[in-house]
N, C-alpha and C positions, 0 to 999 in steps of 0.2 A: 610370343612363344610361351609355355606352358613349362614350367622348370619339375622338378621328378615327384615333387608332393602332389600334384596334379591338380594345383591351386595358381593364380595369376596372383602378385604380390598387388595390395593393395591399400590407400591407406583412406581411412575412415572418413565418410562423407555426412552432413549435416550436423544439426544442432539434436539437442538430446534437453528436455525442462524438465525437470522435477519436481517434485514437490516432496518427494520422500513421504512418509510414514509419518514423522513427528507435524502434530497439531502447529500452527503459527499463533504466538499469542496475542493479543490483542493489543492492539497501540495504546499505550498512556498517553493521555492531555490532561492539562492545567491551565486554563487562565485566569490571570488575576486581571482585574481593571482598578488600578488604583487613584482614586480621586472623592471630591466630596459628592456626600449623599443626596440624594434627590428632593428636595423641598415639597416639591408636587405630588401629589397620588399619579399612580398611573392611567388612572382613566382620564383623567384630566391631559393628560401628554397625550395620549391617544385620541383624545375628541380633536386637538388641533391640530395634530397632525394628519385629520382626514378630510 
């Protein structure tokens, strides 16, 4: 039935995603690799490992 607003009470169906307005800012990364330096040239590591 239909109450005197002549509106059906109802309550709010799905999802709603945003993004808003404001820019997202770009992820920070860091890595460090800690250990000793390479002896070899790198062309030299690359020949054997092909």
């Amino acid at each position: 039935m239909i109450d005197e607003r002549g509106q059906q009470e109802q309550e709010p169906i799905g999802i709603v995603i945003s993004r808003g307005s404001r820019d997202e800012r770009a992820p920070r990364f860091a890595a460090y690799v800690w250990g000793p330096a390479p002896t070899e040239p790198a062309e030299a590591r690359a020949a054997q490992a092909a």
